[in-house]
N, C-alpha and C positions, 0 to 999 in steps of 0.2 A: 504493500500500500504506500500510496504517495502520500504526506502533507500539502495542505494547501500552502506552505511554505516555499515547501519543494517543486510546486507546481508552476508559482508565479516565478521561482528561481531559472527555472528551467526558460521559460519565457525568454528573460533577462537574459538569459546563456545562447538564446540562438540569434536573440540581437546584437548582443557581442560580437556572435559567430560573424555575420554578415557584415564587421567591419574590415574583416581581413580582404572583402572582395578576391577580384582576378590574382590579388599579388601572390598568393598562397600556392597557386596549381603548380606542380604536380601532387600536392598535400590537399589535404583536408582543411575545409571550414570549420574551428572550432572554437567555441567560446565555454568557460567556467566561470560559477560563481561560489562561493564558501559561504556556510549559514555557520552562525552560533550553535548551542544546545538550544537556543528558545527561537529557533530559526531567524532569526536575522539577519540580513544580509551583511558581510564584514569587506568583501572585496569580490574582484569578477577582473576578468582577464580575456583575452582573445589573441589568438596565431593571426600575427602579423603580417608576416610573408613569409617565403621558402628559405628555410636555413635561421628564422629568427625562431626565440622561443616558445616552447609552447603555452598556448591559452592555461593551463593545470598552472604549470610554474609562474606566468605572469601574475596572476589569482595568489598564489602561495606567496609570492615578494614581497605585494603590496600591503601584508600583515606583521606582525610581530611574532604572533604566535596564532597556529590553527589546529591546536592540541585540541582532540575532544569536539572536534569540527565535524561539518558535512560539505562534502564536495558537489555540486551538480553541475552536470559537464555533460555536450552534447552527442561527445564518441567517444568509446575505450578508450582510455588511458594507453598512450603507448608502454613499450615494454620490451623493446629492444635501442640496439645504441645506432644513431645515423648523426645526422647533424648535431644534432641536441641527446641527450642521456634520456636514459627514461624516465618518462612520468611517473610510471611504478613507484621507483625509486624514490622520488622528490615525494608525494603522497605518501607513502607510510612512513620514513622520517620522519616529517612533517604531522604525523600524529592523530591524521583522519581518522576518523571511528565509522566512517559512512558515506557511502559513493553513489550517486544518483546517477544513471546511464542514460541517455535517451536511445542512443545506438549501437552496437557492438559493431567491430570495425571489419568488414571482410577481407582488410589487406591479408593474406597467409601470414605472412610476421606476428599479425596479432589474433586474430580470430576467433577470440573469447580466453586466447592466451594474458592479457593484462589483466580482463576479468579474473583471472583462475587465482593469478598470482596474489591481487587484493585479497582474497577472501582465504587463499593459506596463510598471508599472514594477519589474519584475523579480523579483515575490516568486514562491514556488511555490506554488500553490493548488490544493488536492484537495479533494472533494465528497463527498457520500453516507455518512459515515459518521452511522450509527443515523438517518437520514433517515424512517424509516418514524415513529418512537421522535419523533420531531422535528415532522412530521405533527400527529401524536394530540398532543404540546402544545401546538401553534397551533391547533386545528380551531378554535377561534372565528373567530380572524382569518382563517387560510385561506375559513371560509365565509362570512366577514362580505364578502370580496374576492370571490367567484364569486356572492352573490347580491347583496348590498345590505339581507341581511334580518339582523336578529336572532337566534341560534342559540336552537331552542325546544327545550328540554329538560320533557317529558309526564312527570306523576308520574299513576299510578291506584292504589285500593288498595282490596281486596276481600275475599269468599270463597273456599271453594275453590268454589262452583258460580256464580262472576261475578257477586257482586251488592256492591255499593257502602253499600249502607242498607237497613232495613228496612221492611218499607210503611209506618210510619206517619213517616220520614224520617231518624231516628235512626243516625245512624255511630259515634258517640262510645264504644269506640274499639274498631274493629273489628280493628284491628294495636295489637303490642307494643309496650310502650316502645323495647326495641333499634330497628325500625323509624323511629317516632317522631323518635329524635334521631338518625338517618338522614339523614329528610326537613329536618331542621334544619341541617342540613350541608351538604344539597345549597342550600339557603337563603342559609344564606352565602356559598356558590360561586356565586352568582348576582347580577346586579346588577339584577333586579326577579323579585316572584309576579305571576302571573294567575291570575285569577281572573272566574268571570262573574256577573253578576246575582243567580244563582238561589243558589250558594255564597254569596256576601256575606252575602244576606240571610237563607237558612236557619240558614248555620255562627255567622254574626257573628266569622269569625276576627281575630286581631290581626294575622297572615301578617309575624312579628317572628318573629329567630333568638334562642331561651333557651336552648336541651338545650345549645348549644356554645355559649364564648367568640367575642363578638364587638363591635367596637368599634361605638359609637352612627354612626359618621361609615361605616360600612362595611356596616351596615342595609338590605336592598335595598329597593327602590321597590316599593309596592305599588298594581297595574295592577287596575283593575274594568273590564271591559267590559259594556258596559250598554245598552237603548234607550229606557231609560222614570228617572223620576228615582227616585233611592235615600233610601232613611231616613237623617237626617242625624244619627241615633243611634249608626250602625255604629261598631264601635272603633275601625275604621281612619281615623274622620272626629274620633276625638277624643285621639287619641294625642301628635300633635304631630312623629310622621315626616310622612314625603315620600306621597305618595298622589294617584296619576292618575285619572280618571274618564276613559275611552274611550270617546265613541258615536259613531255618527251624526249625534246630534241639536246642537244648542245648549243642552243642558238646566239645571237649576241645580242648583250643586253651595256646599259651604260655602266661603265665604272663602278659606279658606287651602288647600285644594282644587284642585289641577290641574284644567281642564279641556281634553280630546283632543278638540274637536269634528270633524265631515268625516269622523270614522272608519268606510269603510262597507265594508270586510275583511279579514282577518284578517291578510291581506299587505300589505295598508295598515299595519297596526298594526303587524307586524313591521318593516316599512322605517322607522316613525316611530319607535321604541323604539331601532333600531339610531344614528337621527340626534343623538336626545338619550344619546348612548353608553349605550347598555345592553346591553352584546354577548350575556348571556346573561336569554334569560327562563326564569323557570320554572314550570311550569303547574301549578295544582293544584285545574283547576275540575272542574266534575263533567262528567258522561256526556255530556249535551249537549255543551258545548266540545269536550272528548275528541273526541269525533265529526268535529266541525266540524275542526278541526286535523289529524285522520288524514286525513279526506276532499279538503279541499286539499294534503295530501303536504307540511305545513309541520312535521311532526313529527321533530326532527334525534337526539332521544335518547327510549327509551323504558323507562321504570320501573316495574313493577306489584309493589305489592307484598301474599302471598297470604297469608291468616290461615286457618289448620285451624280452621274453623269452615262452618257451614253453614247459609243463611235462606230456603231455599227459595223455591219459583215466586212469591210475594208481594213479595217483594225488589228493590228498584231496579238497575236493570243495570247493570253496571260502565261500560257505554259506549251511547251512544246507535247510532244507525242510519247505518253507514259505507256504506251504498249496496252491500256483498257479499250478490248475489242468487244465487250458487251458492260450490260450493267452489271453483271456478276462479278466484272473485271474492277468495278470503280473503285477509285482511290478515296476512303473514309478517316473521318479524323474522331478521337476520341479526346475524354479528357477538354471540351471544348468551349470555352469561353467568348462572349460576345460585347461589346462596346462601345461607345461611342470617341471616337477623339475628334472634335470640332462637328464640319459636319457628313464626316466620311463614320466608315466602319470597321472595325480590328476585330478579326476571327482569329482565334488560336487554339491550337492545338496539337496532339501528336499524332501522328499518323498510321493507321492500323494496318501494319505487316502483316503478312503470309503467314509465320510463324507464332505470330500474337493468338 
């Protein structure tokens, strides 16, 4: 059984969590707080970024003494040595009598191994509370550990009768500013854009977060996937951020220019994005890619957003050709939420695989 102590502590523990943001991946979102014996809060802590330390030990610093304490923390305690020593460690020292888990960690390292070890050397340990709440603020990590890929989060944004541009190519701007600095938000939540070829070169975007504050050093990475060589015009090749060029090929890109050679799928890219830490992509090519990304089932979050307006049959389609040759075949989203931003419309959700 939880206290309602424990319960609003835990709270407090997963809004900590979410100050560590993008800087954290390839770790975990975690935040701790310490109660007294008459639960009161005494300190709370949160994992900063990668290699800083963790949320348990930050929590534990900022006391004197947490003799006779309760700990509530929103993943297993680690319990092996990497960057930082174990938490284990730092907690029973530290004289905890009681651990509040919201999640067990399924890194293998841990896997109810930190749990195990609290509770040989005599502390109490209970689990599950708001685990689910706990879930949904790892889902990077969680899926960064069950695939090895990059979490893709799909941006579209169209008509109300599914068209993206108008024949002669023109988007500019078929959603509202509400929208707009939306998509700017999801920008900064992300530690890179994609984009393909065909975007680059039509949009010339700068795929830079303006509509929201954001520090130059926290800028995501901007990914072009590509098979042929690009104008070395683009903005993104004169900016002076960070800028990948993904192919296939060994093509030639400017000087200061990433280049992704050997890139020859989209799971490829994903698994290489994920290596040079980039737990979240965010997509925002056109219909084509779209395509391509639903059709391999690499699509982990989905966003379309609708604009009252209408361009009839001449109009570029929101999405290319996902291979549904009947209704049986359709692509379903679950999981799905519905909104207003200004005076367009934001659908989200995830979208229901084969396997699912």
């Amino acid at each position: 059984m939880f206290s309602a102590a424990e319960q609003n502590a835990m709270a407090v523990a997963m809004a900590e969590a979410g100050k560590g943001g993008k800087r954290v991946f390839p770790n975990p979102l975690v935040g701790a707080v310490i109660l007294n014996s008459q639960g009161i809060v005494l300190s709370s802590g949160f994992h900063g970024f990668c290699g800083a330390p963790h949320a348990e030990r930050e929590a534990l610093g900022r006391i004197d003494s947490a003799d006779g304490c309760t700990m509530v923390v929103t993943l297993e305690p680690c319990c092996h040595h990497g960057r930082t020593p174990p938490c284990t460690e730092a907690i029973i020292q530290a004289g905890i009598v009681r651990v509040v888990v919201a999640m067990k960690d399924p890194d293998p390292r841990m896997s109810g191994k930190g749990v195990r070890i609290l509770r040989e050397n005599g502390i109490e340990v209970e689990t599950g509370l708001m685990e689910s709440e706990a879930e949904e603020l790892n889902s990077l990590y969680l899926h960064h550990l069950r695939t090895g890929r990059s979490f893709l989060h799909l941006k579209m944004a169209g008509t109300l009768d599914g068209r993206s541009a108008a024949a002669d190519g023109s988007s500019r701007w078929i959603t509202g500013p509400e929208s707009r600095r939306r998509v700017h938000l999801y920008r900064k939540n992300a530690h890179a854009v994609l984009v393909g070829a065909g975007t680059a070169e039509k949009d010339d975007p700068s795929l830079t977060v303006r509509s929201v504050d954001c520090p130059n050093d926290q800028q995501p990475v901007r990914i072009i996937l590509t098979d042929r060589e690009l104008s070395q015009s683009l903005k993104v090749f004169r900016d002076g951020g960070r800028t990948v060029v993904a192919s296939p090929f060994h093509i030639k890109v400017p000087d200061f220019v990433e280049l992704w050679p050997d890139i020859h799928s989209l799971d490829e890219l994903l698994i290489k994005t994920a290596a040079e830490g980039l737990g979240m992509v965010f997509c925002e090519g056109g219909g084509t890619l779209a395509a391509s990304l639903v059709k391999a089932e690499l699509v982990d979050r989905l966003s379309i957003f609708t604009a009252p307006a209408l361009l009839g049959g001449s109009g570029l389609p929101l999405i290319g050709n996902t291979g549904s040759a009947s209704i049986d075949d359709m692509i379903r989203l679950k999981n799905v939420t519905v909104e207003r931003t200004g005076s367009d419309i934001l659908t989200e959700g995830t979208i229901v695989h084969r396997a699912d």
